[in-house]
C-alpha positions in Angstrom: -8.4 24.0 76.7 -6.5 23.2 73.4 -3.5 24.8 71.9 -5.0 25.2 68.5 -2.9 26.4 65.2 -3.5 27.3 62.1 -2.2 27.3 58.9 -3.5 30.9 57.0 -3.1 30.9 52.9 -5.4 28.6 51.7 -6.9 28.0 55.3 -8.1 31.8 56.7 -6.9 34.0 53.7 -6.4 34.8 50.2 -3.4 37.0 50.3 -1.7 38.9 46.9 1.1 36.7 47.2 -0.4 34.7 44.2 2.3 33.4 41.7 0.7 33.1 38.7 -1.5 35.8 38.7 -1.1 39.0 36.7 -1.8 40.8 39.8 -0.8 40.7 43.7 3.0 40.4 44.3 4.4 38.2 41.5 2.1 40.3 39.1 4.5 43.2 40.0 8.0 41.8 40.1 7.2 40.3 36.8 6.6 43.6 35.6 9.4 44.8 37.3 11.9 42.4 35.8 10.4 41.3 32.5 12.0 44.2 30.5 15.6 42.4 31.7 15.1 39.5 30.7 16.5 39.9 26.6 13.7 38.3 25.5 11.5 40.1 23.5 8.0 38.1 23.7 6.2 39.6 27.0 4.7 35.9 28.0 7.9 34.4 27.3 10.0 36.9 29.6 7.5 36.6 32.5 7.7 32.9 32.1 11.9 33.3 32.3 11.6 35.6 35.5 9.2 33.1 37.3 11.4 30.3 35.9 14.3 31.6 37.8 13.0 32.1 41.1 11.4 29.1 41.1 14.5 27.2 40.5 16.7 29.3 43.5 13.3 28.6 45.7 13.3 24.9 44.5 17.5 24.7 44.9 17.4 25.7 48.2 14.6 23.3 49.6 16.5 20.3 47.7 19.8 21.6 49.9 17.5 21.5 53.0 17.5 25.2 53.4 13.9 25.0 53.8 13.7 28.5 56.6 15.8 30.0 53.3 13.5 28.8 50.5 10.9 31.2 52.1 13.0 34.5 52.1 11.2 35.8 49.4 13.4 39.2 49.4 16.6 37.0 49.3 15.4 35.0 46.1 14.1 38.2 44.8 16.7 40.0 45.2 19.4 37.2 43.8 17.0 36.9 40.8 17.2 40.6 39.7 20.6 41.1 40.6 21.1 38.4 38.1 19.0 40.2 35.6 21.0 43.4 36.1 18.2 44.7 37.6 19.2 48.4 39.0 16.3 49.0 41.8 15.4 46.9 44.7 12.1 44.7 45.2 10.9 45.1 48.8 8.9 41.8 48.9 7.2 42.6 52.1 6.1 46.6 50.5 5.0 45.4 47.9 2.5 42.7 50.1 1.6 45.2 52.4 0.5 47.6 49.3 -1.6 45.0 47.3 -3.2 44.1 50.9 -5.7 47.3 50.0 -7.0 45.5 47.6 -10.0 43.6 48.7 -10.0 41.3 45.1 -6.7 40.4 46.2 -6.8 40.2 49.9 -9.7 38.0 51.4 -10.7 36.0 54.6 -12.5 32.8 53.6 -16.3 32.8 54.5 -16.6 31.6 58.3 -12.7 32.7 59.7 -13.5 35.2 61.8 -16.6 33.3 63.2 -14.4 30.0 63.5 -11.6 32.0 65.3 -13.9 34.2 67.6 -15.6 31.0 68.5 -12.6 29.1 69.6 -11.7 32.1 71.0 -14.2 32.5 73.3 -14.2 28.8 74.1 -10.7 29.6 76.1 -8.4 27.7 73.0 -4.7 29.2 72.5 -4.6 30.2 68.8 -1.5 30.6 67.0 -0.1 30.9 63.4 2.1 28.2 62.2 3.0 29.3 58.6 6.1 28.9 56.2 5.4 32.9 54.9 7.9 35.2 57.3 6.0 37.5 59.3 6.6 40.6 57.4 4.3 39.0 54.3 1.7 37.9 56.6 1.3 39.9 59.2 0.3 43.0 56.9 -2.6 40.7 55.9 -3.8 39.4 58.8 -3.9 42.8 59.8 -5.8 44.2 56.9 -8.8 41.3 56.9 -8.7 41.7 61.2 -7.6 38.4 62.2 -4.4 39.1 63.8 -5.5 39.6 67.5 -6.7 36.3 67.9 -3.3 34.9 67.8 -1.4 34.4 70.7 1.4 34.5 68.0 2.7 33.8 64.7 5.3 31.0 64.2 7.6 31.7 61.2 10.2 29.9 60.1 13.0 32.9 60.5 11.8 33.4 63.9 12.2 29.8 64.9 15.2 28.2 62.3 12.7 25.7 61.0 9.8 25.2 58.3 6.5 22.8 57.5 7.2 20.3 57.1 9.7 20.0 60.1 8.8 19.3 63.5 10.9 21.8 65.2 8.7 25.0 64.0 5.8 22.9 65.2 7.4 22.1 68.5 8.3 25.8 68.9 4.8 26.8 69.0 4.2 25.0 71.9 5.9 27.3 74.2 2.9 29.6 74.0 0.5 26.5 75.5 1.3 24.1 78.6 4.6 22.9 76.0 2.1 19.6 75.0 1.3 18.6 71.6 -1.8 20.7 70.1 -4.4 20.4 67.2 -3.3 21.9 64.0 -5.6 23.1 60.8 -3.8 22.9 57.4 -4.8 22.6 53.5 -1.3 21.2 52.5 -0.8 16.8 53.2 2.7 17.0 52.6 3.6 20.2 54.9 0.8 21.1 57.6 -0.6 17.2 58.0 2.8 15.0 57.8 5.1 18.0 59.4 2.5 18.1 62.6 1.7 14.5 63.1 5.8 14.2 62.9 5.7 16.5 66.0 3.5 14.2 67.9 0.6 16.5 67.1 -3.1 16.0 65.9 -3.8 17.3 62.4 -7.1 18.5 60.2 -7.1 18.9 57.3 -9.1 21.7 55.3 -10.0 21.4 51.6 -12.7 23.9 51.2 -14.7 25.8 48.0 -12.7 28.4 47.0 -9.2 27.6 47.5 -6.4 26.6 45.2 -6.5 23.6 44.0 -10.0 22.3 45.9 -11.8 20.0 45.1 -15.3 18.5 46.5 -15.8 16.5 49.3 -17.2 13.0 48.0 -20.5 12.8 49.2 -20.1 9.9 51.2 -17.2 11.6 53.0 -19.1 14.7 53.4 -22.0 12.6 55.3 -19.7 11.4 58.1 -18.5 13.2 61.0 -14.9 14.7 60.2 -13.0 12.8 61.9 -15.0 9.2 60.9 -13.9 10.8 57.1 -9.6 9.8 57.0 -10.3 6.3 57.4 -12.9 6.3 54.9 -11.6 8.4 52.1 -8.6 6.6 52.0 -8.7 6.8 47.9 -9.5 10.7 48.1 -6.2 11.6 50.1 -4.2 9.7 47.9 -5.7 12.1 44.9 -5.3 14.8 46.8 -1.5 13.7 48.2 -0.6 13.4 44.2 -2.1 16.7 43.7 -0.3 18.2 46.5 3.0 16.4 45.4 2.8 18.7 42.5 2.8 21.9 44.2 4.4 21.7 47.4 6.7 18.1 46.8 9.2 18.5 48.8 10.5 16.9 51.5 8.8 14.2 49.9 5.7 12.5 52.1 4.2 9.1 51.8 0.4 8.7 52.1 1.0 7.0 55.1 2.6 10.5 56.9 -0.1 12.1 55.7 -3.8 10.7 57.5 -5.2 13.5 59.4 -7.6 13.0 62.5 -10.0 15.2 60.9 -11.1 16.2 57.3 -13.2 19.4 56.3 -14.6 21.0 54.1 -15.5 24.1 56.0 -13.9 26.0 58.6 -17.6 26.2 60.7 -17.2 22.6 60.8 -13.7 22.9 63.2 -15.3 24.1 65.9 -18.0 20.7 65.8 -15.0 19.1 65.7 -13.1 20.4 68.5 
């Protein structure tokens, strides 16, 4: 049997943390900080506030402080202390809140099936995610997923990030310490950070997600792992789309061919 991770926002779960939403997590610290920002247009303030985190999270993945770049409260907190801010913004209370939300706080269609399935099948699941565990372990916990995980891998439990091989290699202490099979919707952290670590990687691009978009027909036809070394043109698309969002460290199409592409998670389990 397999060790068998997964990557969970934009793979199992919507979660609040949403950035540009008006609602969900960033919805309320922009609220919370807007009126500090001395600017008087509403748009133009919330467009400041997220504006400055953005640049400490952005600063400190440059620096290579990529288990920092995720601390969330620590960039919060720096943010609104800049601001003159007089309260504090408990990122992971504010999660764990807007997780009773069921518009904000979602497992994508199949997960539970996908998970119970491997699950039954004798696989080791685990978590391999860049969130800390105090934002996504309120939301696994919410939508019922968490027990299927042997654990959750997070990058201030283990001193490293996606796409770094170090978290991925720490997640093999909970199988027989080989490589596994990892499930991710990002090229340039969950596909190049696991085949870096000597493991296999799929990739997941599937309705409803951030950012998807539709398997090519042609693609869709084939077995998913027959599809990387077809769609060749389609993971350079979606590599310069990725680039966009999640673009550093920087990845090269050729760190980023999966074994596996698909399109929905009822196809892993064919797979596997």
């Amino acid at each position: 049997m397999a060790l068998i991770s997964f990557d969970l926002d934009g793979v199992l779960q919507h979660s609040p943390f949403r950035w540009s939403s008006p609602d969900g997590v960033f919805g309320e610290i922009k609220r919370e900080l807007v009126p500090y920002a001395s600017i008087a247009d509403p748009e133009q303030a919330a467009r400041a506030v997220l504006a400055l985190v953005d640049r400490e999270h952005q600063g400190r993945l440059h620096s290579g402080q990529l288990v920092a770049a995720h601390d969330w409260d620590g960039i919060i907190a720096l943010v609104a202390n800049q601001l003159g801010y007089p309260g504090r913004l408990a990122v992971a209370e504010i999660m764990t809140r807007h997780c009773e939300n069921p518009r904000l706080c979602e497992a994508y269609a199949g997960a539970r099936e996908c998970l119970q399935t491997m699950a039954d099948r004798g696989h080791t699941l685990v978590a391999i995610t860049n969130g800390y565990r105090s934002y996504q372990e309120p939301v696994l916990r919410k939508l019922g997923l968490l027990g299927f995980f042997k654990a959750l891998i997070t990058p201030e439990a283990v001193g490293a990030a996606k796409p770094e091989p170090g978290i991925f290699r720490a997640a093999q202490a909970y199988g027989d310490g080989s490589p596994g099979i990892h499930i991710g919707d990002v090229l340039t952290h969950d596909i190049a950070g696991a085949k870096r670590a000597g493991w296999q990687a799929v990739y997941v691009v599937q309705k409803g997600a951030p950012g998807a978009t539709e398997l090519p027909p042609e693609l869709a036809a084939l077995p998913p792992r027959e599809r990387p070394q077809h769609g060749l043109d389609w993971l350079k698309f979606r590599l310069d789309r990725d680039r966009k969002f999640h673009g550093w460290p920087p990845a090269d199409l050729a760190d980023c061919i999966p074994d596996a592409i698909v399109s929905h998670l009822s196809e892993i389990p064919e797979f596997l």
